[in-house]
C-alpha positions in Angstrom: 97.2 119.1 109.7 95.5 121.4 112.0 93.3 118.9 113.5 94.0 116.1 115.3 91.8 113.2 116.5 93.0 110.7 119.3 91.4 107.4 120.2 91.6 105.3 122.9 89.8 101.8 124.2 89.2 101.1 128.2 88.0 97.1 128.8 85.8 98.5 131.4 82.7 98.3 132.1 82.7 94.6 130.1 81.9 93.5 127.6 82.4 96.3 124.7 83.8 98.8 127.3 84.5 102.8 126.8 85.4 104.3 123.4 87.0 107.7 124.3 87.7 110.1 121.5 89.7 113.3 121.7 90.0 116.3 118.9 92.5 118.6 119.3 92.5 121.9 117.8 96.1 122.9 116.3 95.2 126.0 114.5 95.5 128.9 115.4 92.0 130.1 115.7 88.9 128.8 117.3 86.8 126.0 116.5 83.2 126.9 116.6 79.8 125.5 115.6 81.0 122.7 113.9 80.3 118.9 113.4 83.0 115.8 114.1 82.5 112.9 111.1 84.3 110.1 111.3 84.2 106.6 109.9 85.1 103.9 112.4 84.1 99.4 112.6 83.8 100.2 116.1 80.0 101.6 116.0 77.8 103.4 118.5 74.6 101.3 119.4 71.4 102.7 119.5 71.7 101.5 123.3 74.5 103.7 124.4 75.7 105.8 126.7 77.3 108.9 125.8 79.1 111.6 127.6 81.1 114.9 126.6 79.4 115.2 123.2 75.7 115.0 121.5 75.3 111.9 119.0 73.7 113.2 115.5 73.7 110.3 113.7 75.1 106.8 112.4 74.7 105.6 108.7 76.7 102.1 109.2 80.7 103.4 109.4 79.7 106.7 109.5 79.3 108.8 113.1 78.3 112.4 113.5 78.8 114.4 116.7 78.9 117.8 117.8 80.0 119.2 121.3 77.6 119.8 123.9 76.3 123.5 124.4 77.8 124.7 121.3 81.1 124.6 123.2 84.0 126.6 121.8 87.5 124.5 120.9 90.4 127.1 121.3 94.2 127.2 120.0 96.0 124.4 121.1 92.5 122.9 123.0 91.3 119.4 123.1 87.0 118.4 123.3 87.2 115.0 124.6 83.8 112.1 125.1 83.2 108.8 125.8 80.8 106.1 124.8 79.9 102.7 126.2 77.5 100.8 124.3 79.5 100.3 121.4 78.4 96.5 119.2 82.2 95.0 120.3 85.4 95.2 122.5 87.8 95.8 119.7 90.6 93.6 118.7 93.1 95.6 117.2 94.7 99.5 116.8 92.8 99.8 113.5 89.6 98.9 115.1 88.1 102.3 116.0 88.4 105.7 113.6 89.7 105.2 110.5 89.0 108.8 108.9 87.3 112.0 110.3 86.9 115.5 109.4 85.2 118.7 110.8 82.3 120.4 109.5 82.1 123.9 109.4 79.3 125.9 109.8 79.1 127.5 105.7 79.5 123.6 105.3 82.9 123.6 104.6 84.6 120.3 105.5 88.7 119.8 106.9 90.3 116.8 107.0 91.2 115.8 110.5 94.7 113.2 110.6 93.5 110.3 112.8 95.8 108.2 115.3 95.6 104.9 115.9 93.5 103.3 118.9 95.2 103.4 122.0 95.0 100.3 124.2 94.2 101.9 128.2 94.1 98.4 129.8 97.6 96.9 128.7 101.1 97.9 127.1 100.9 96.5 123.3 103.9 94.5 122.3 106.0 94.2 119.4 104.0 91.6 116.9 105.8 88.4 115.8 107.5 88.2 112.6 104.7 86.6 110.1 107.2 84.1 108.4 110.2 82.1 109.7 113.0 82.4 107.4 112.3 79.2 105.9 114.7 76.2 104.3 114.3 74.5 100.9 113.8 70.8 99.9 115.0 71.3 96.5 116.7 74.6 94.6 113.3 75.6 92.2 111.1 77.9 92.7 107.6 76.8 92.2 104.7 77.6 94.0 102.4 75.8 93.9 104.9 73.2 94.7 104.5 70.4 92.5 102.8 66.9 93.6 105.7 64.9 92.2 109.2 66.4 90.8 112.7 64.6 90.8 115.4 66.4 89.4 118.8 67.7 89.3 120.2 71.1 89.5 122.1 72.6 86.5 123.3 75.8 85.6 120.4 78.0 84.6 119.6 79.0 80.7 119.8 82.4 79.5 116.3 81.9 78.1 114.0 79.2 76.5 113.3 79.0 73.2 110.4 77.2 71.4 110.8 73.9 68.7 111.5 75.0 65.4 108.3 73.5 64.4 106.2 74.2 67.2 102.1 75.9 66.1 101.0 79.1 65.7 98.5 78.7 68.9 101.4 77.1 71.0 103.8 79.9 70.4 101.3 82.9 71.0 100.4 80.9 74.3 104.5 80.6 75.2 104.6 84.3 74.6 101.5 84.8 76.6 103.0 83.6 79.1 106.2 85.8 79.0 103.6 88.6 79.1 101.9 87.6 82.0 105.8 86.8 84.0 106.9 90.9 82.0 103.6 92.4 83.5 104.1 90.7 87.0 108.2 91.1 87.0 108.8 94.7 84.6 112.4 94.7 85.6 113.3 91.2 85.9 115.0 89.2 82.5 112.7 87.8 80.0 111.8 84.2 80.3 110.2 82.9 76.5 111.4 83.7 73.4 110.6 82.2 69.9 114.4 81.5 68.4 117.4 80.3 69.5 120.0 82.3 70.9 123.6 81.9 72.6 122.3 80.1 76.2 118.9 79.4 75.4 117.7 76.4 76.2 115.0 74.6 73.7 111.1 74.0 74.4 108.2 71.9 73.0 104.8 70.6 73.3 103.7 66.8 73.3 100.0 66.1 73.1 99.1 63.5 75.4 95.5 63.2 75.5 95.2 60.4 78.3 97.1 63.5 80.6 94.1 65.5 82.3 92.8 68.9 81.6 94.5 70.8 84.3 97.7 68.4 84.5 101.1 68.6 82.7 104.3 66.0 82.8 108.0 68.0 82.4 111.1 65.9 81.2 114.1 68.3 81.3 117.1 66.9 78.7 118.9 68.3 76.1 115.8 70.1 74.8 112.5 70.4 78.0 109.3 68.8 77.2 105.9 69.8 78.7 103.2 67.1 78.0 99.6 67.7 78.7 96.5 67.3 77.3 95.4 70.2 75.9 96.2 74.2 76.5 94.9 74.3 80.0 97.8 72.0 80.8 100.2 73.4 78.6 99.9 76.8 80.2 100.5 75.8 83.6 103.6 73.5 82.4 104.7 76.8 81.1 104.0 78.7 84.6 106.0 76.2 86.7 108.9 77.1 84.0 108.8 80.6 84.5 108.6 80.6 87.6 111.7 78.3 88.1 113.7 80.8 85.6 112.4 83.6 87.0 113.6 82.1 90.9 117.3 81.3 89.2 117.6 84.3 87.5 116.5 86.7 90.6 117.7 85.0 93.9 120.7 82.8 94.1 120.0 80.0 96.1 117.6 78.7 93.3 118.8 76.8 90.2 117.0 75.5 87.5 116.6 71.9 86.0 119.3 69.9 84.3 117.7 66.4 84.3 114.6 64.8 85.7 110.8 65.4 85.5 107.6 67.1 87.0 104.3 65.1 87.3 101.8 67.3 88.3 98.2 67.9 88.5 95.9 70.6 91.4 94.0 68.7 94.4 91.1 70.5 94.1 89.2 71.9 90.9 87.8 75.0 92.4 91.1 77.2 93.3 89.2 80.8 93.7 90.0 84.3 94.9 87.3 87.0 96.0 87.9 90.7 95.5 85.6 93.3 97.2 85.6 96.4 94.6 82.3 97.7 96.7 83.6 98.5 99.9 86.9 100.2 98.3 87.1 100.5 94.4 89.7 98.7 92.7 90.5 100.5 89.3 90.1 98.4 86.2 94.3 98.0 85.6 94.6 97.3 89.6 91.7 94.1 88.7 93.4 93.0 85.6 96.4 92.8 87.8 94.9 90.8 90.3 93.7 88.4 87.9 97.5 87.9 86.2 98.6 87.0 90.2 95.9 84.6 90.2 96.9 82.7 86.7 100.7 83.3 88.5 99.7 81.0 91.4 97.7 78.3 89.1 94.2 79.8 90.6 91.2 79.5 88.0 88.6 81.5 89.5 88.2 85.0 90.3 85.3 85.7 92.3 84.3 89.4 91.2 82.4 90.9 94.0 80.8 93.9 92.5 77.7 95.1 94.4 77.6 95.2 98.2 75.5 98.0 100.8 78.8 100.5 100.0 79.0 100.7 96.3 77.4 99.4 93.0 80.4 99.0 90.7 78.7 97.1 87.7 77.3 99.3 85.0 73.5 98.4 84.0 72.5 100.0 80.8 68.8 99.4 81.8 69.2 101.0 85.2 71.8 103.9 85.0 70.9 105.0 88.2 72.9 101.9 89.6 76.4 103.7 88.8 75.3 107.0 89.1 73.5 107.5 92.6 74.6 103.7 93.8 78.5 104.2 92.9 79.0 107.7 94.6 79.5 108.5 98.4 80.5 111.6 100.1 80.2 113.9 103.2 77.4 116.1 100.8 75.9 113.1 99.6 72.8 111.9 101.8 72.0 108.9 100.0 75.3 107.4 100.0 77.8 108.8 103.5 81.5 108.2 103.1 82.1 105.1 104.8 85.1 103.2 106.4 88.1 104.4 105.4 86.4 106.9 103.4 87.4 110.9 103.7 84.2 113.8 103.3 85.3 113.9 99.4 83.2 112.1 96.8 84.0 108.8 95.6 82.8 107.6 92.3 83.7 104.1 90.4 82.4 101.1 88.2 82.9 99.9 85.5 81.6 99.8 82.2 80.2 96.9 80.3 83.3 96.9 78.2 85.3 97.0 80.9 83.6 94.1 82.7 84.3 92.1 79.1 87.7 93.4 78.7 88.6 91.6 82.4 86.7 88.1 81.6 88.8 88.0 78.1 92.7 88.8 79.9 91.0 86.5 82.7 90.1 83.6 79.9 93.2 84.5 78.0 95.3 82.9 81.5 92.9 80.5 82.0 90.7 82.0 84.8 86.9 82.0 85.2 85.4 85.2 86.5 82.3 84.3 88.2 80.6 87.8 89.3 78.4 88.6 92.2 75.8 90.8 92.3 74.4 90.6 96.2 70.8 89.4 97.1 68.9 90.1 98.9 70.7 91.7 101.7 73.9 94.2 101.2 71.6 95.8 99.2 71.8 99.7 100.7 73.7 101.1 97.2 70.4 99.6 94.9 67.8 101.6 97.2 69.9 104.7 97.9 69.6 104.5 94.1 66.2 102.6 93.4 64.0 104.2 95.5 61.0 102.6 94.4 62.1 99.4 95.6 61.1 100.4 99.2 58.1 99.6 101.0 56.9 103.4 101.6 54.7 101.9 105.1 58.0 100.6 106.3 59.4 102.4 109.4 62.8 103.9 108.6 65.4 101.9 110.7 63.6 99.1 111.6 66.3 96.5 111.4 70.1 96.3 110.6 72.2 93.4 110.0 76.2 93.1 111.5 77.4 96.1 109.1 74.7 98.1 110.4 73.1 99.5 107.5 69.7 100.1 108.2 66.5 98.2 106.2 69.5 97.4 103.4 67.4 94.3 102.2 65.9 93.9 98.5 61.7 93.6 99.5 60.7 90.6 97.5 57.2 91.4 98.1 57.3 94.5 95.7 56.7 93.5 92.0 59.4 95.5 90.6 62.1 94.1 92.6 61.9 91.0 90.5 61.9 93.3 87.4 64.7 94.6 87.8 66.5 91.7 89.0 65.2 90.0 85.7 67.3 93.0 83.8 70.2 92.6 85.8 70.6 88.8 85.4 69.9 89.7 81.5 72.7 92.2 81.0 75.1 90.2 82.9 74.5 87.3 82.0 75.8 88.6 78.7 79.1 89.9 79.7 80.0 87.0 82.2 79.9 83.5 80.0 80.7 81.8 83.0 78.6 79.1 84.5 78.5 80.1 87.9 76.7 83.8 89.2 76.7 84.1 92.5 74.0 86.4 94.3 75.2 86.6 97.7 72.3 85.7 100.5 74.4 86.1 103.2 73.6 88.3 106.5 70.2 89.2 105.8 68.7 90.8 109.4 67.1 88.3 111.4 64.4 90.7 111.6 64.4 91.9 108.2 61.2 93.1 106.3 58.7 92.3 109.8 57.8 95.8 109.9 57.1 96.2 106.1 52.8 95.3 105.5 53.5 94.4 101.9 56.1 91.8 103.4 53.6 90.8 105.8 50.8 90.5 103.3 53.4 88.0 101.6 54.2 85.8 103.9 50.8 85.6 105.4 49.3 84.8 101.5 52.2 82.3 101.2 52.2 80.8 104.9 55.6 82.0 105.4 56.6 82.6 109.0 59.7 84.3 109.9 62.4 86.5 107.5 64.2 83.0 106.5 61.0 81.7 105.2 60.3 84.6 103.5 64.2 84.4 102.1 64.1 81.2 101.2 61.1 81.5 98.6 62.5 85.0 97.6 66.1 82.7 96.3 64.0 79.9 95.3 62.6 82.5 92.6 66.3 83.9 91.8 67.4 80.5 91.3 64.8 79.7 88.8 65.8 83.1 86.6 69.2 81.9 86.7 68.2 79.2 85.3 66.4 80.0 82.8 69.5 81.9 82.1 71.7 78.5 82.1 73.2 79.8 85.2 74.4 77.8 88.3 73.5 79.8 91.5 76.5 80.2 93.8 76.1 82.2 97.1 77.3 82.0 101.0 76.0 79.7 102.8 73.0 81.6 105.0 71.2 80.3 101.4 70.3 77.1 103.4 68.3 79.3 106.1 64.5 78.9 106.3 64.6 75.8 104.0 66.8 77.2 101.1 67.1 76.6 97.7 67.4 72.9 96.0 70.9 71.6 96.1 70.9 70.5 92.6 72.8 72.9 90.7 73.4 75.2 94.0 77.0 75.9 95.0 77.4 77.1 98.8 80.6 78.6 100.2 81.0 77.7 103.4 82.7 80.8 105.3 81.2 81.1 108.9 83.4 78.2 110.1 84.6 75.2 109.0 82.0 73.1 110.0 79.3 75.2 108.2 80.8 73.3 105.2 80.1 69.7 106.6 76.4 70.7 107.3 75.5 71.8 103.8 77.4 68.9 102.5 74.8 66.6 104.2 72.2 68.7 102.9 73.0 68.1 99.0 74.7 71.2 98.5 77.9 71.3 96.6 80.6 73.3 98.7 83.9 75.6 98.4 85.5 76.0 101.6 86.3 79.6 102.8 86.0 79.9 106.2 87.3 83.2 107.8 89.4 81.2 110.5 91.7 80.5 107.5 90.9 82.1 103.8 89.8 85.6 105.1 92.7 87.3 103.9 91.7 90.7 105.7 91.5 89.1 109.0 94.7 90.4 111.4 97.7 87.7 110.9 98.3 87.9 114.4 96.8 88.4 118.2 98.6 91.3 119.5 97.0 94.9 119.4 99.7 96.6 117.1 98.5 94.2 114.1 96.3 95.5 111.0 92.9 93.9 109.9 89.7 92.7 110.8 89.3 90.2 114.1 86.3 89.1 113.9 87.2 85.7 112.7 90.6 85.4 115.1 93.8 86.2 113.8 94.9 83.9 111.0 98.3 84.1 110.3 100.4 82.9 107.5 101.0 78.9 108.6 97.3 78.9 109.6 96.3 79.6 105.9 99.0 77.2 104.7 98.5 74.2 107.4 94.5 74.4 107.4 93.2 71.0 105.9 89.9 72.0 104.2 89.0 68.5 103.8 89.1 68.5 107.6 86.6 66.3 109.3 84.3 65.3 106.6 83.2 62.3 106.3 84.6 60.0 103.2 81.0 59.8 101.9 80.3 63.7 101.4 84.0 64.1 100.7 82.8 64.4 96.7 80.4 67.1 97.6 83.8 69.5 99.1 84.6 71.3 95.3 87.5 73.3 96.5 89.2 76.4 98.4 88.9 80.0 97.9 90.2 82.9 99.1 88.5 85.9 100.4 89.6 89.6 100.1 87.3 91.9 101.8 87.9 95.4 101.8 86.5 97.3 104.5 90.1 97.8 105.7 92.2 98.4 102.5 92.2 102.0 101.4 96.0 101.4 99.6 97.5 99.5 97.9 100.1 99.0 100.7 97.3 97.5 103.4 96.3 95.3 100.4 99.7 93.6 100.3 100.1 93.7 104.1 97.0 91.9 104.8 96.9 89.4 101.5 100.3 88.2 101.0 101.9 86.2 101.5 98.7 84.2 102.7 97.4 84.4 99.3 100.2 82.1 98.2 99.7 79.7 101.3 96.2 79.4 100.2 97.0 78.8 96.0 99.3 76.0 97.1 96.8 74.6 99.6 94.4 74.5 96.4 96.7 73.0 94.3 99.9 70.6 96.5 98.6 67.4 98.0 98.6 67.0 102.1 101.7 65.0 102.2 103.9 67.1 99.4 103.4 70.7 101.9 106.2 72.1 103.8 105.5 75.2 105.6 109.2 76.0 105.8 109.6 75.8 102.3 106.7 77.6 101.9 108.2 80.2 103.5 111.2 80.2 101.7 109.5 80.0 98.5 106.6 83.1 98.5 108.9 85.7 99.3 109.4 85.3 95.3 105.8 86.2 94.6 104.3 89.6 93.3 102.0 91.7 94.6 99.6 94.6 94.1 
């Protein structure tokens, strides 16, 4: 690397403080009439004060700066400025540039290797270990931890092997299931297997149908048992055995079941996971995977989130431009600027239709629902960097920006062809996604949003509509009635309920601001999943101390947090029905690897699957902690 960029983060003047940034020149010629990019969640406001450098430009993320007086950086050099006005103090060493790279003049770009943000008010310290060792209450390795098992240990079975006359459908779901463990696991032993061998141990079904849907019964004797009421049931009987093998087989301090039985069945019917593919694209064998961890920890739903303001990752054969212009960023690419964690290269991805139906089969295949989202009308900067037409033309440029900081990135519902294409959209993936639920997003719309647009005006005045919430509210109240039309149940964040809302009837909120949000829309007729950031936010830093990674915004939540937090919390018995279940978020702002994905989602991923699935009185942190360390990842 021959340039190097330092930053560093003084508490004074309070609140935000002073963002100092320093590039250093380490080759050996001069650095000349050139421009400094860099992506960083610590933005510039346009209330700042700068020194040392001129500001260019912010597109969200993305900063541009050049030197002051076309100064000249030479051999071994430094250009150093300072900003207050920044929109926070930041939390953590992540918290300020993420990439950056230099500009040359022939528009040439090189990649600058960024350091983490130094702390100039305190020393960091070392950060606490995220999981305690642990102890376990029995020798199996389940997680979810059953709601009710008693057995004995026994010596652990080579494999298991299926009754001689056990169905065609059983046995392809028992080998399904071996897949699933041979994806996850590559190296480790084999679990299923359809015939008998020296050390196998035998397996059958019994059809109970007064068992529910999503419960199963294990006796272990001579030959196991799983009884359940249909597949659903069977398949996570089978789950709870692999894992247990899979535990014996791989770690010694688990054994497997001689004698004794599992009666088990979730606490909640809504056990979801989020993934963000907009913010940083997730390739279509990296989603597939995610979706086998999910069916691994007994989760059913997998919350696709596929549009947001960085990226439109859904193909639309109607609308093309939606993957083409909407799905590519870049330093050279002025409708779309790299953003966080991005580097000046292009970055291109979606995927295709068949893609989108190859994921909801494996998904259905494992028993998972893949509800997608396609975000309204906010988040919407990728549809009208690629949709132009969409936007008011009298609207002044700029005129409002939400927390991300993408300027005017809200869908106009008072131009006609906004609905249009909407109608498409909901059409086409309405086809691909056979589940239920579609959720549209209606979360952090600007408070201020569309007041300088006259079409928007000429709206709201025509429909006595006073404020943007108003004018949201009727905007969702017409995307609820094309989904449906569509037989679709609208599912979106809970800002929904601004400015009046939607009807409750056939609305599911998700509570995620905090955990009373969830209470509120409760007593408003909403049905609610529970995701506040304080606990399910599984990009939020797991600890308080500065050498941590991930978002802060929501306070650290680490590991026991997820595990411990009662999502039932303080609502009332008689709204209790209206709480549907827990769900996971994975937002992506911060994860350019694989590698910050697993530091940032497990094992809190696992603490949040068994706080889905275990009853209150049947969790144990410590064995919790014992047990995930058994768990795959990315």
């Amino acid at each position: 690397m021959t340039y190097f960029l330092e930053n560093t983060w003084h508490p004074e003047p309070g609140p935000e403080g002073t963002w100092t940034v320093s590039l250093t020149n380490l080759s050996d010629t001069p650095l000349t009439d050139f421009k400094l990019s860099l992506t960083s969640i610590t933005r510039i406001m346009p209330t700042h004060l700068l020194t040392g450098a001129k500001f260019l430009r912010r597109d969200a993320n993305y900063h541009e700066f050049t030197p002051l007086d076309d100064a000249v950086i030479a051999p071994g050099a430094s250009w150093t400025f300072s900003v207050t006005g920044i929109n926070r103090s930041p939390f953590h060493r992540n918290d300020a540039a993420k990439t950056a790279w230099v500009t040359h003049a022939d528009g040439t770009h090189a990649t600058v290797h960024v350091g983490d943000l130094m702390h100039d008010g305190k020393t960091p310290v070392r950060p606490a270990l995220r999981l305690p060792e642990g102890r376990l209450t029995l020798p199996f390795a389940l997680l979810p931890w059953p709601n009710e098992i008693d057995a004995t240990a026994g010596d652990a079975p080579v494999i298991l092997h299926v009754s001689e006359n056990m169905s065609i459908a059983d046995r392809r779901l028992v080998v399904s299931i071996d897949a699933l463990h041979g994806r996850l696991f590559p190296t480790a032993q084999r679990i299923f297997q359809l015939s008998p061998t020296l050390g196998s141990r035998g397996l059958r079904f019994q059809h109970d149908p007064k068992v529910e849907e999503e419960a199963y019964h294990i006796d272990f004797g001579d030959e196991i048992s799983i009884i359940a009421g249909g597949e659903t049931g069977q398949r996570y009987g089978l789950i709870a055995l692999a894992q247990m093998l899979h535990g014996a087989s791989t770690d010694h301090a688990f054994s497997f079941p001689q004698t004794g039985s599992i009666v088990d069945a979730p606490r909640y019917d809504w056990r979801g996971c989020h993934l963000d593919v907009s913010r940083h694209f997730w390739t279509y064998d990296e989603v597939l995977r995610v979706v086998d961890i999910l069916a691994w920890h007994k989760m059913n739903t997998f919350h696709w989130h596929l549009t947001d303001d960085e990226g439109w990752r859904a193909e639309i054969l109607a609308y093309p431009e939606l993957t083409q212009t909407g799905a590519t960023r870049g330093a050279d690419v002025p409708t779309m600027l790299p953003q966080l964690g991005d580097g000046y290269e292009k970055r291109h991805g979606y995927y295709t239709q068949d893609q989108m139906r190859s994921v909801v089969a494996h998904a259905q295949s494992l028993g998972v629902d893949v509800m997608p989202e396609i975000e309204t009308p906010g988040h919407a900067a990728a549809v009208l960097a690629a949709l132009p037409a969409l936007v008011d033309p009298d609207e002044p440029a700029n005129s409002y920006y939400p927390v991300q900081g993408y300027f005017n990135n809200a869908l106009n519902p008072a131009i006609p062809e906004t609905f249009t294409v909407l109608e498409q959209v909901f059409d086409e993936i309405s086809t691909i996604f056979p589940s239920k639920y579609i959720h549209i997003g209606g979360d952090e719309v600007a408070n201020n949003a569309w007041l300088t647009s006259p079409k928007a005006q000429d709206l709201m005045a025509k429909e006595g509509l006073a404020g943007t919430f108003e004018l949201q509210s009727w905007f969702l109240r017409k995307i609820k009635a094309m989904l449906t039309a569509r037989g679709k149940v609208m599912v979106g964040w809970n800002e929904i309920a601004h400015g009046g809302g939607v009807p409750p009837e056939d609305t599911l909120l998700m509570a995620w601001e905090n955990p009373t949000v969830g209470i509120k829309l409760a007593a408003q007729g909403y049905d609610v999943v529970m995701t506040p950031g304080q606990a399910y936010y599984l990009d939020m830093v797991q600890g308080a101390d500065w050498l941590e990674n991930g978002a802060g915004w929501a306070g650290p939540v680490p590991p026991e947090q997820s595990y411990t937090y009662e999502a039932e919390g303080d609502f009332p018995a008689d709204l209790r029905s209206k709480m549907r279940g827990v769900q996971a978020c994975i937002w992506c702002e911060h994860f350019t690897t694989k590698q910050w994905f697993n530091d940032l989602v497990f094992p809190r991923l696992g603490a949040v699957a068994e706080a889905a699935w275990t009853q209150k009185d049947q969790k144990d942190w410590l064995r919790f902690a014992r047990q995930v360390r058994l768990h795959p990842e990315l």
